[in-house]
C-alpha positions in Angstrom: 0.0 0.0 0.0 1.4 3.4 -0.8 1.9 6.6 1.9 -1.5 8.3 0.7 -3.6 4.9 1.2 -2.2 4.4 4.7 -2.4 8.0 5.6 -6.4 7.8 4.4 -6.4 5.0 6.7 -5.1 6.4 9.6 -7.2 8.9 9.2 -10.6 7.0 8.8 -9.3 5.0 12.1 -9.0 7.7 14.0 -12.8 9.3 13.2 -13.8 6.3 15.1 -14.2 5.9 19.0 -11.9 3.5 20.7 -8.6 5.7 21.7 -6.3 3.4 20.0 -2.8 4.4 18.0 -2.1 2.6 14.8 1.0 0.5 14.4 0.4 -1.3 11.5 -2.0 -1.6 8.4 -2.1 -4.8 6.6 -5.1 -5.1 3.7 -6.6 -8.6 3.7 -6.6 -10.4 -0.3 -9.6 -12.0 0.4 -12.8 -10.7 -0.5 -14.0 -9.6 -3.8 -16.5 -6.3 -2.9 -15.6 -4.2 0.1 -12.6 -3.2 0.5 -10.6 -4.4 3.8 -7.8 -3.8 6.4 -6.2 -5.2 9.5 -5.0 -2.5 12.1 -2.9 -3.1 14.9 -2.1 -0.7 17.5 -0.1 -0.1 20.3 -2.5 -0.8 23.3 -2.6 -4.3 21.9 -6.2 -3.8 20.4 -7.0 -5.1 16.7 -9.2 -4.0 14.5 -10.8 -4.3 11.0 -11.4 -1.8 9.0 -14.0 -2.1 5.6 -15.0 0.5 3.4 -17.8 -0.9 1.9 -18.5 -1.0 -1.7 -21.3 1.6 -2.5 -21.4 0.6 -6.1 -22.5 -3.1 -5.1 -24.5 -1.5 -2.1 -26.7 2.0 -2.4 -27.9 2.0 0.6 -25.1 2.0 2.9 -26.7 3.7 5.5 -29.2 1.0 5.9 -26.9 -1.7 5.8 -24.6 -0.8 8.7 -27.8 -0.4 10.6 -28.9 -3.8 9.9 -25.5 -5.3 10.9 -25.4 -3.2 13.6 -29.1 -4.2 15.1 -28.4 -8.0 14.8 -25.1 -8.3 16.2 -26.1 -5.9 19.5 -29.7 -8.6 19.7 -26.6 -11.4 19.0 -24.8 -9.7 22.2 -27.6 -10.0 24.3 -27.7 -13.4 24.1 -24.3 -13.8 25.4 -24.9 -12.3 28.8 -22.1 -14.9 30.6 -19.3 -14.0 28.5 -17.0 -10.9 29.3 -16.7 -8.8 26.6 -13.3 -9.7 25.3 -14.9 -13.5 24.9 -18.1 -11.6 23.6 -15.9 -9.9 20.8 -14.9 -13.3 19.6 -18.6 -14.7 19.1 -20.1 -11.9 18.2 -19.4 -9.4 15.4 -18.9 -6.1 17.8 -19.0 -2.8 15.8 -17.4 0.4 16.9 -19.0 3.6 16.5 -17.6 6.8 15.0 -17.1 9.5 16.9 -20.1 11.0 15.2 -22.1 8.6 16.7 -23.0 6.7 13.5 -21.5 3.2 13.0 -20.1 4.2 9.8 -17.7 6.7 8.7 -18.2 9.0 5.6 -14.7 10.2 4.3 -14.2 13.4 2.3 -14.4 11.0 -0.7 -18.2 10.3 0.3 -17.0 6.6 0.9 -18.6 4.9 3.8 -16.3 2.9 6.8 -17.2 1.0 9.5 -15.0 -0.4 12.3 -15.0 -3.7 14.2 -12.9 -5.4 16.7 -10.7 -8.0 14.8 -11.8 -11.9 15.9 -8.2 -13.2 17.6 -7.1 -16.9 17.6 -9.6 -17.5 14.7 -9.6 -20.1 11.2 -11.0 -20.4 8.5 -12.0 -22.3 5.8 -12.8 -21.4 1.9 -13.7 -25.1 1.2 -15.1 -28.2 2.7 -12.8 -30.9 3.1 -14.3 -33.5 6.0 -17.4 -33.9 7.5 -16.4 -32.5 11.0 -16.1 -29.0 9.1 -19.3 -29.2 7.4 -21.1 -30.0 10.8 -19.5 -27.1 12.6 -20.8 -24.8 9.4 -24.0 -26.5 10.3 -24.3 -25.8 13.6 -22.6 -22.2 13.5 -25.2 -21.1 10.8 -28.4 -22.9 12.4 -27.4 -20.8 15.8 -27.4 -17.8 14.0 -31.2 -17.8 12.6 -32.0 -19.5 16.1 -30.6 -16.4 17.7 -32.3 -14.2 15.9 -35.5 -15.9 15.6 -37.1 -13.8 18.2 -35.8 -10.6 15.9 -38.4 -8.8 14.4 -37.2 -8.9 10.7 -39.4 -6.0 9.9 -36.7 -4.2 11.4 -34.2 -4.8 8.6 -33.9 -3.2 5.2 -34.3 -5.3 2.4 -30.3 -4.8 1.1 -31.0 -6.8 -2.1 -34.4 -6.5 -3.2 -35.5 -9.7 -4.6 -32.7 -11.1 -4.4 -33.3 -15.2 -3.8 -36.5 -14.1 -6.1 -37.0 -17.2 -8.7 -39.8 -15.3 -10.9 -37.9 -12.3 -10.5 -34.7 -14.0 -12.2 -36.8 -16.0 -14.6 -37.7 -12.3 -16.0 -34.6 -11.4 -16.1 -33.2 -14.3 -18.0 -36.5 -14.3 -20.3 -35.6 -10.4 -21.2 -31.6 -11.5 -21.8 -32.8 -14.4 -23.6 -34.1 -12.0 -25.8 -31.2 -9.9 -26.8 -28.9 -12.5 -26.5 -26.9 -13.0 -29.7 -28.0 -16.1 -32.1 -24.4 -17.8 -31.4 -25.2 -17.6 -27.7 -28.1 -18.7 -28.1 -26.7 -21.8 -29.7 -24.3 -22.5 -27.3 -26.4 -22.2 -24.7 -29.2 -24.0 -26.1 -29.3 -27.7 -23.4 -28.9 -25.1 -20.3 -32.0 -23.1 -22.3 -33.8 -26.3 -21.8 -33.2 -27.4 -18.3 -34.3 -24.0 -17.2 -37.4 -24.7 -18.5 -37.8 -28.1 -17.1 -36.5 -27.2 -13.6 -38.9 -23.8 -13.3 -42.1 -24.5 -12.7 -40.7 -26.7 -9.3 -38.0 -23.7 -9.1 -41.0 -21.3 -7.8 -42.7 -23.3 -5.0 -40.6 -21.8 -2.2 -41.3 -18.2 -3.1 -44.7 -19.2 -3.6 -45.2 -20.4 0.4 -43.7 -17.4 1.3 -45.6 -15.6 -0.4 -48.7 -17.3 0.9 -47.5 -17.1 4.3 -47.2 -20.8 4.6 -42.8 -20.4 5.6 -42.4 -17.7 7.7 -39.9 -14.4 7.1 -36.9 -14.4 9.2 -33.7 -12.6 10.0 -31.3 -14.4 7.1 -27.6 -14.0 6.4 -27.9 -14.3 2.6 -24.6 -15.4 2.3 -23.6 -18.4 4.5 -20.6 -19.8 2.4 -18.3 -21.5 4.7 -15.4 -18.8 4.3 -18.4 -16.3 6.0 -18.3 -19.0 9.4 -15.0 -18.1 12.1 -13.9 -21.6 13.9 -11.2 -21.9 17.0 -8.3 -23.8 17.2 -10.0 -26.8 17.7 -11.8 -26.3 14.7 -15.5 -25.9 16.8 -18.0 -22.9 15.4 -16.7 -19.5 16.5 -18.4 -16.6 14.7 -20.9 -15.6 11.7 -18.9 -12.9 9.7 -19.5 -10.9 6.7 -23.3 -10.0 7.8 -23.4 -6.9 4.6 -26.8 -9.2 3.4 -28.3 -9.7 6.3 -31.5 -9.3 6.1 -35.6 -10.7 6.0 -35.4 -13.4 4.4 -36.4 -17.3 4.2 -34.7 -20.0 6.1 -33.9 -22.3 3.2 -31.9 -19.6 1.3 -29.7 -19.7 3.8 -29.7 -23.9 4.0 -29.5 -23.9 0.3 -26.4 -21.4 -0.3 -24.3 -23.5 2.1 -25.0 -26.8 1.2 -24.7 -25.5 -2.9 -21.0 -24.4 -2.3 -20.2 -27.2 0.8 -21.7 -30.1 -1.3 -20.2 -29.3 -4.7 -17.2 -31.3 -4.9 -15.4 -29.0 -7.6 -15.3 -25.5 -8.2 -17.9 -23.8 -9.4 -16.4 -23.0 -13.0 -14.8 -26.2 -14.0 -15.0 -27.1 -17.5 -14.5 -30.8 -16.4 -18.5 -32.1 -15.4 -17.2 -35.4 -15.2 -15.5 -33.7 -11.2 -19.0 -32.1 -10.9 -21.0 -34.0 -7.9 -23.4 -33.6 -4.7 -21.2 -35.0 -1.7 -24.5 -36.5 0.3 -21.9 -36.9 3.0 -21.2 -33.0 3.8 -25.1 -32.7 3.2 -25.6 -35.2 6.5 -22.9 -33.4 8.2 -24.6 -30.1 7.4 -28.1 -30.9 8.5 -27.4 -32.6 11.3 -25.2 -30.0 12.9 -28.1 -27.3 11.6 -31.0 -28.6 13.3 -29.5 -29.6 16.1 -29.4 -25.6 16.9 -32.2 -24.8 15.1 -34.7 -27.9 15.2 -37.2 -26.5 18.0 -37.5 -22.8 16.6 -38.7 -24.3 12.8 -41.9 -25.1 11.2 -42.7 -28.5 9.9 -43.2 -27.0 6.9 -39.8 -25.7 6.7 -38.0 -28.4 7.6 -39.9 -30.5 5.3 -38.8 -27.7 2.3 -35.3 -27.8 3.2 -34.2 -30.3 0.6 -35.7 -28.1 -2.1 -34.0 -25.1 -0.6 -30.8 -26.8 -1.7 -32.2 -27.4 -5.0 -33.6 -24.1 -5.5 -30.4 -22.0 -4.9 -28.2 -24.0 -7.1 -30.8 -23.3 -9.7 -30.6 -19.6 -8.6 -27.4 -19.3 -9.3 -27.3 -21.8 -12.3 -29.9 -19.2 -13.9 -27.8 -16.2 -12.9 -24.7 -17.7 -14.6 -26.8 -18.6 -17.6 -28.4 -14.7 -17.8 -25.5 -13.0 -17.5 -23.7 -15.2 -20.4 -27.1 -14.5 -22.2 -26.3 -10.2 -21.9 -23.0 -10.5 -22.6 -21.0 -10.8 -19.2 -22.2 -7.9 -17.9 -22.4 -8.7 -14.4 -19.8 -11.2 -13.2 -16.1 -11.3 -14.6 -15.2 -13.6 -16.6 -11.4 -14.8 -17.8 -12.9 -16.0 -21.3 -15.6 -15.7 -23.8 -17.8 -19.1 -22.0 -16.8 -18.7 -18.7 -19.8 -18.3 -17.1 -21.5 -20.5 -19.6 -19.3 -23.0 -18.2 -20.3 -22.0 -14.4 -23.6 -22.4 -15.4 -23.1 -25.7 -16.4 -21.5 -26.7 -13.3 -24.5 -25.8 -11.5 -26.9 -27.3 -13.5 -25.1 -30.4 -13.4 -24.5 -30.2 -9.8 -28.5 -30.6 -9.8 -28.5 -33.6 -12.1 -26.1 -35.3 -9.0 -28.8 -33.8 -6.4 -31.5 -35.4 -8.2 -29.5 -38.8 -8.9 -29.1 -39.2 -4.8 -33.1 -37.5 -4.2 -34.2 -40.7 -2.6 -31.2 -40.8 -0.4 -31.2 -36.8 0.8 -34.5 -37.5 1.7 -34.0 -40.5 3.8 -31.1 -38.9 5.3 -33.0 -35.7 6.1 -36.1 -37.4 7.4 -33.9 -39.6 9.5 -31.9 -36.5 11.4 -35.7 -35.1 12.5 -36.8 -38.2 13.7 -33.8 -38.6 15.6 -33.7 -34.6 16.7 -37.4 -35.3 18.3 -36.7 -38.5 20.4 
């Protein structure tokens, strides 16, 4: 990072309220939207630093409140814990010395502060079953946590965004303009879309009809978002910029669609392409075993087809934005998302080969969870 960066840094830092003095500035490489730094100071404190991405996000505002308002409701649960044990379970945000829990620099770009999560891991894949029911168990606490949260509280960050009708407009209108070799190339994932839609719908359908109830969701529950200790047990949900109302199966289905993939999502090879049924188990045991009593049948009995559904979701998002013209996600070649779009859909097609199995498995875990 150069002098002006870390001087803009320092400066941020410093609009906030903690009476810390910087020592160091390191800027984390993971993360692809907000842009993020570990400080260290000389009273020992450590920090993180975002400035949040207000291209991705225009309502900035609304999100920090959101974060903000969950993580003090998460707090409150914790009542045992000192605080320094409290900052390590708990997302703790600092305020600036404003008052607000963001910070608007001269640039107009928004800040917010929290204290850094010590003695930490984490993982950005699934590799054993141990892992996958920690995740599990980490996430289902979370929307236990919060189930007594009024989620009429939160701003809707992402309007419609686990929305199947919604994105089957979308891709009907790119469909449209898409080019005639496109079209052609993308003709078999054409087709599964529309023999996967009409069961694609149901979940926004019950909600809709009141039949799942709204909660207080994360939106983004891959298992690089979960914090675990040295002894690889559930720490802390991070990265809570999407939290918001929302459904409990989106948040089911986005883990399980990037634990349970056994490849990367764009690999050309299909052939590596499967649904690991064991990290499923792992998962859903691990989830209702925090989360079992504060669900509806109904919603347990949709969690399967939450799984289902989001892979679809994001199969169909792939497929739309190859459709425009790679306008949304980046891409390193001319079918790259055509390709993660296949991977998706084909990582249905190994859902749907082990159905029977899922459902056996997921029955199973409920009966056991109400002996």
């Amino acid at each position: 990072m150069g002098l002006n960066t870390n001087k803009l840094i320092a400066s941020v830092f410093n609009a906030f309220n903690h009476n810390c003095t910087i020592t160091d500035i390191e800027e984390f490489s993971s993360g692809h939207i907000n842009d993020t730094y570990f400080i260290s100071t000389a009273e020992g404190q450590q920090f993180v630093l975002q400035r949040i991405n207000d291209e991705v996000f225009n309502n900035v505002e609304e999100l920090v409140s959101n974060k903000v308002k969950v993580s003090k409701h998460l707090a409150a649960k914790l009542p045992e814990l000192d605080s320094e044990e409290k900052y390590r379970r708990v997302l703790t945000f600092l305020p600036a010395k404003t008052g607000a829990y963001y910070y608007q620099d001269a640039s107009n770009k928004y800040w917010n502060l929290t204290y850094y999560i010590a003695k930490s891991v984490s993982f950005d894949t699934v590799t054993n079953k141990e892992i996958a029911y920690e995740g599990g168990k980490l996430f289902g606490k979370f929307i236990s946590q919060t189930s007594d949260f009024d989620a009429c509280q939160l701003v809707e960050i992402i309007p419609g965004f686990h929305d199947v009708p919604r994105r089957l407009l979308q891709f009907e209108q790119a469909k449209k303009k898409a080019s005639a070799t496109r079209l052609e190339h993308a003709a078999s994932q054409i087709e599964k879309v529309a023999v996967l839609q009409e069961e694609m719908v149901l979940l926004q359908q019950l909600k809709d009809e009141g039949k799942i109830p709204t909660r207080v969701t994360h939106n983004d529950t891959k298992i690089s978002n979960a914090l675990f200790d040295a002894n690889n047990k559930g720490l802390c949900v991070i990265d809570t910029d999407t939290v918001m109302p929302g459904i409990v199966h989106n948040d089911f289905g986005d883990a399980i669609r990037t634990i349970c993939n056994t490849s990367e999502e764009d690999q050309k090879d299909l052939s590596l392409v499967s649904f690991n049924v064991d990290y499923y188990e792992a998962y859903l045991k691990g989830f209702l075993e925090e989360l079992r009593d504060s669900l509806t049948e109904v919603e347990i009995q949709f969690l399967p087809l939450g799984a289902k559904t989001i892979i679809f979701i994001m199969g169909l998002r792939f497929l739309t934005d190859y459709l425009a013209g790679d306008v949304y996600y980046k891409t390193s070649y001319d079918e790259h998302n055509l390709d993660r779009a296949k991977n998706q859909f084909k990582l249905i097609e190994s859902f749907e080969d082990q159905y029977n199995e899922i459902l056996k498995l997921s029955k199973s875990i409920v009966k056991v969870k109400q002996l």
